[in-house]
C-alpha positions as CSV (number, residue, x, y, z in Angstrom):
1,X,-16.0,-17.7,-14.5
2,X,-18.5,-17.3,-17.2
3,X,-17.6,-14.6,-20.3
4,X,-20.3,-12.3,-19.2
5,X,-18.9,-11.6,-15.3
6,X,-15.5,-11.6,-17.0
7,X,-16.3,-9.1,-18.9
8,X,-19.0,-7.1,-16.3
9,X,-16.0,-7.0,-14.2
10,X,-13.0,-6.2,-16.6
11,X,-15.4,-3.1,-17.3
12,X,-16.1,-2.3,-13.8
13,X,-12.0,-2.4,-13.4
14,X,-11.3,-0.4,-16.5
15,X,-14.2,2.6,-16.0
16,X,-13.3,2.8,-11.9
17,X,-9.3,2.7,-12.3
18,X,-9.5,6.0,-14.3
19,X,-12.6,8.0,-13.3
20,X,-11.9,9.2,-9.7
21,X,-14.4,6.9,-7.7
22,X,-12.3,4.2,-6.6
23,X,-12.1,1.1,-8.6
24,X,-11.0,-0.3,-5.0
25,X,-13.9,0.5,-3.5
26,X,-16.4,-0.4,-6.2
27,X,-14.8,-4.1,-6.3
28,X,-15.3,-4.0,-2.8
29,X,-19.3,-3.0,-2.8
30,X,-19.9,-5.0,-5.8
31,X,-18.7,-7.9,-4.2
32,X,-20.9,-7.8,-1.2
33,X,-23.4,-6.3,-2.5
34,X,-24.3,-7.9,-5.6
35,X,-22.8,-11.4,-4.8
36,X,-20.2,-10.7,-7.9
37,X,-17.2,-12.8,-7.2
38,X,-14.2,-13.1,-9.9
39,X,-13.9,-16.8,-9.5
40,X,-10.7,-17.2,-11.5
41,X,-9.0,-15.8,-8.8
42,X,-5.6,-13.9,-8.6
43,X,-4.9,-14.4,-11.9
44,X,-8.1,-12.7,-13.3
45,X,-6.8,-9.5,-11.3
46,X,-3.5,-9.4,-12.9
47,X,-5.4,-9.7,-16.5
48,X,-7.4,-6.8,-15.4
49,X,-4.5,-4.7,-14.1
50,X,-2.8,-5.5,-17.4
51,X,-5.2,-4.1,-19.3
52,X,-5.7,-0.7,-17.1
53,X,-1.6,-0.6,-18.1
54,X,-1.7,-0.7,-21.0
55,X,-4.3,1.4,-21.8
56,X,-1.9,4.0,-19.9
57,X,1.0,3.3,-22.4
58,X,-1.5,3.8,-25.4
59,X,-3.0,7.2,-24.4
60,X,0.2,8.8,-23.3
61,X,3.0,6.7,-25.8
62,X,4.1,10.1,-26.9
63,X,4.8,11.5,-23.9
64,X,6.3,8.5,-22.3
65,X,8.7,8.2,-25.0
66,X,9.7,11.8,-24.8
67,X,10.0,11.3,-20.6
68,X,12.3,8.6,-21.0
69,X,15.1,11.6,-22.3
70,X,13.9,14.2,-19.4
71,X,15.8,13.0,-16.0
72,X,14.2,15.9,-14.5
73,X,10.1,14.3,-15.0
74,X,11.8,10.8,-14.0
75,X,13.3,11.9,-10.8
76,X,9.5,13.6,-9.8
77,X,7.9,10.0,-10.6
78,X,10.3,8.7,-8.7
79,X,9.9,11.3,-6.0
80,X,6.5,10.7,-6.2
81,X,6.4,7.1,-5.5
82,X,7.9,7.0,-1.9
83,X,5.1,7.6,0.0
84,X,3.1,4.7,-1.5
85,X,5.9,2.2,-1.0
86,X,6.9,3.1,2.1
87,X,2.8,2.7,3.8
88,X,2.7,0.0,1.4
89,X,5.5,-2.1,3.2
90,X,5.1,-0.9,6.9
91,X,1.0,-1.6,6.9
92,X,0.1,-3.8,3.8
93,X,-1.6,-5.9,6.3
94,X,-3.9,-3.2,8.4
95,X,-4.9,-1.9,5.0
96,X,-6.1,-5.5,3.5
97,X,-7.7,-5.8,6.4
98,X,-9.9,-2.3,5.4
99,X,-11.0,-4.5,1.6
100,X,-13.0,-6.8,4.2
101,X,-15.0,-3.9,5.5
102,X,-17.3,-2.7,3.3
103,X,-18.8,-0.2,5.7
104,X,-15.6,1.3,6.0
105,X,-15.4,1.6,1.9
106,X,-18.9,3.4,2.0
107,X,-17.8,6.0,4.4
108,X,-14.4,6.5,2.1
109,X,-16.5,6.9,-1.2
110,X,-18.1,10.0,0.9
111,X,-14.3,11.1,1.6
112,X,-13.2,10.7,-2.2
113,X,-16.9,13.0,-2.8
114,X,-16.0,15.3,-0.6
115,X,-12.2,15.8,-1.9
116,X,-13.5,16.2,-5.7
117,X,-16.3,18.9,-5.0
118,X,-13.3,20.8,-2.8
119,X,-11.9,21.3,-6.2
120,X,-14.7,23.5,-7.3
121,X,-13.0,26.4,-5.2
122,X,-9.5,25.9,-6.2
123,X,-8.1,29.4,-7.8
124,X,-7.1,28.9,-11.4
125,X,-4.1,26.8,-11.3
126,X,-0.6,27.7,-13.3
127,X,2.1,26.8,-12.4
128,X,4.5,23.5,-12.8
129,X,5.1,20.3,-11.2
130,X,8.0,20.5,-8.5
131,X,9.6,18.5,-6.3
132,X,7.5,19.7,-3.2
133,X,4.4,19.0,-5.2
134,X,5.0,15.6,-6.3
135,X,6.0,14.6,-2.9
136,X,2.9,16.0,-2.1
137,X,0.9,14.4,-5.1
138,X,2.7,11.1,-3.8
139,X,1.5,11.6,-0.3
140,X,-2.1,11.7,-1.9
141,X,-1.4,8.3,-3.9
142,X,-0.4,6.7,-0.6
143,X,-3.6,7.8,0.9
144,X,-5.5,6.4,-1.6
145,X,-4.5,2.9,-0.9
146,X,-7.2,3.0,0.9
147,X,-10.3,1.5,-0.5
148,X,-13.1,3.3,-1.6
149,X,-10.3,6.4,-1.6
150,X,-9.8,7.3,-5.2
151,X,-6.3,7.4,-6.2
152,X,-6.8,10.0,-9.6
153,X,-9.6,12.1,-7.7
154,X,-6.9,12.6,-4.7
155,X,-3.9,13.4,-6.3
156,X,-5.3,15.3,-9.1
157,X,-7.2,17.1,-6.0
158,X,-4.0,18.0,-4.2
159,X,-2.1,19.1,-7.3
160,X,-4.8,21.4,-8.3
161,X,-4.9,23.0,-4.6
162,X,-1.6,23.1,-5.3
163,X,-1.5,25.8,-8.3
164,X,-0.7,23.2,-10.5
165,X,-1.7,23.2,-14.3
166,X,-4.4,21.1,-15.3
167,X,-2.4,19.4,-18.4
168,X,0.6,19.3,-16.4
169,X,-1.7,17.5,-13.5
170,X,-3.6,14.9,-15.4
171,X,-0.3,13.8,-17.4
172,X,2.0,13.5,-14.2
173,X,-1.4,11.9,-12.0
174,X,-1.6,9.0,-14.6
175,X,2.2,8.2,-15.3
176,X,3.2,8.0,-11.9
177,X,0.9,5.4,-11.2
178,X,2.6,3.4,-14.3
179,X,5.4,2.0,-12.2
180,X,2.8,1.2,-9.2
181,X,0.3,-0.8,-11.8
182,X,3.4,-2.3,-12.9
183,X,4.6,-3.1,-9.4
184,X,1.2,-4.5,-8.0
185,X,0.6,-6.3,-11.5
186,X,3.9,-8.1,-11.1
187,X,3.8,-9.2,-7.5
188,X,0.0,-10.8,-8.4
189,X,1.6,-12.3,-11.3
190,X,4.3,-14.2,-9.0
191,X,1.3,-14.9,-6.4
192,X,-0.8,-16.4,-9.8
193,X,2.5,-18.1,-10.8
194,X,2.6,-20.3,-7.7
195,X,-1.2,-20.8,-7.2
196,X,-1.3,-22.4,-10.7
197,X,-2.7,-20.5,-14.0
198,X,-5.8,-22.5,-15.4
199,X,-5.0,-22.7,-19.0
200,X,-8.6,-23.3,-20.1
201,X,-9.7,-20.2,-18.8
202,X,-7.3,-18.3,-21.7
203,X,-10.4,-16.9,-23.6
204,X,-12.0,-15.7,-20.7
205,X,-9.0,-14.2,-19.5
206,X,-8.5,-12.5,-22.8
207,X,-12.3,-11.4,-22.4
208,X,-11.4,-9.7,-19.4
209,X,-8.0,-7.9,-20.8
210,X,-10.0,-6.7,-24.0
211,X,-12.9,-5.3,-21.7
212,X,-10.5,-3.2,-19.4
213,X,-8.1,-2.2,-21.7
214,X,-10.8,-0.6,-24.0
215,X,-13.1,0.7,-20.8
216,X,-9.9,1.9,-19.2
217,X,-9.0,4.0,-22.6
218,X,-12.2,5.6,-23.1
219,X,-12.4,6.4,-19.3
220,X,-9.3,8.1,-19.3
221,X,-9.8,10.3,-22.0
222,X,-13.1,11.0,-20.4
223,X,-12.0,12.2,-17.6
224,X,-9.0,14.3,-19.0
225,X,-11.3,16.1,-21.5
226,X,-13.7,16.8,-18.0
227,X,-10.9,17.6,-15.7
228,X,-9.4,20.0,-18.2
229,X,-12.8,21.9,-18.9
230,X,-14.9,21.7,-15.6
231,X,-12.5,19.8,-13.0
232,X,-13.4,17.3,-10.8
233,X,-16.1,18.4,-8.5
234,X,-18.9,16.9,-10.8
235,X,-18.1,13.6,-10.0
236,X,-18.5,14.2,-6.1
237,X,-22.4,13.6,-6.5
238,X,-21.6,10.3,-7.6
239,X,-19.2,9.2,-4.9
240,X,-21.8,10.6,-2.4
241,X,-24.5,9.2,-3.6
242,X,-22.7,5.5,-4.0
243,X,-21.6,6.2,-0.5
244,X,-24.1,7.2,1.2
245,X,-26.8,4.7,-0.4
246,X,-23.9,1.3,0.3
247,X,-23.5,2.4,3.7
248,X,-27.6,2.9,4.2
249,X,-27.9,-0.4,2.7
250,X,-25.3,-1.9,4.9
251,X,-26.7,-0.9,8.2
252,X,-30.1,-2.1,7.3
253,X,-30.1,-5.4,5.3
């Protein structure tokens, strides 16, 4: 893996993780579309999630900190993570099985548009996060293990319809996933482990890190200054469009 796809594709990872397009889905198309292949394997991936985490833990460090003396926001993360553990374990295998069809991603980019420009109707949200909603708002995240199914623009798009709070929302959207990063980022970690880490690929690996981590930050406080003044629906052209124009590209090539 050359320095330039390492770091092509630790931005691709860090702008898509955050912005609600699905960085699933745009791994996916870029793959078969554009021949792009991360050729240091699993363990690439793991650098990559690794920076997406951490540039989590930067942007809300405060907040984090002050969660970990509230048992009531710990037991809605935790609430919120059922769903996607439980469809993670029972069909892990039917969903890999989506990553190979591209055609399939397409149609879910169109999905994710539709979701975001939904949000363009919802009344002006006030209220907290509860227990129904973040079983709700994990219900989203389990759907959105689908590729090409954006994981912020759903559950963000739930919690709003949901009379949520917009500063409430985009805080609890992006630290519940912190335990699933961690979760997925360990597990390919263990797969990387027993594959064998290349240690002459270290800078490139560090290329890709630095390249997410500092995509992934600006992304995310990107779309949290847009969510809290406009929402989500603006980003709906662009999941359309990306959908629309794959899946057109798709049937004819």
């Amino acid at each position: 893996m050359e320095y330039l796809e390492a770091a092509l594709l630790g931005l691709l990872q860090g702008i898509t993780e955050f912005l609600p397009i699905s960085s699933s889905g745009h791994l996916v198309l870029a793959q078969e579309l554009f021949g792009v292949r991360p050729g240091a394997g699993i363990t690439f991936e793991v650098v990559v999630h690794f920076g997406s985490l951490f540039s989590i833990l930067l942007y809300f460090r405060k907040r984090i900190v002050a969660m970990l003396g509230d048992p009531r926001m710990i037991g809605l993360i935790l609430l919120s993570m059922i769903p996607a553990g439980v469809v993670g374990l029972l069909f892990k295998d039917a969903i890999e099985a989506w990553f190979q069809n591209p055609i399939f991603v397409s149609g879910a980019l169109l999905v994710t548009g539709t979701l975001l420009h939904s949000t363009k109707f919802v009344p002006e949200p006030r209220g907290p996060v509860t227990p129904a909603s973040a079983f709700a708002i994990g219900l989203a995240q389990a759907f959105a293990i689908l590729p090409g199914i954006s994981r912020s623009g759903t559950t963000i798009t739930v919690g709003s319809w949901l009379g949520i709070r917009r500063e409430d929302l985009a805080e609890f959207s992006f630290i519940m996933v912190l335990p699933v990063i961690a979760g997925v980022t360990l597990l390919d970690l263990k797969d990387a482990v027993e594959v064998g880490i290349d240690p002459t690929l270290a800078n490139v690996y560090l290329v890709g890190f630095l390249t997410s981590f500092a995509s992934g930050y600006l992304a995310l406080k990107t779309l949290i200054h847009i969510f809290k003044r406009k929402g989500l629906h603006p980003f709906s052209w662009y999941c359309w469009i990306v959908g629309a124009g794959s899946m057109a590209w798709l049937a004819l090539r």
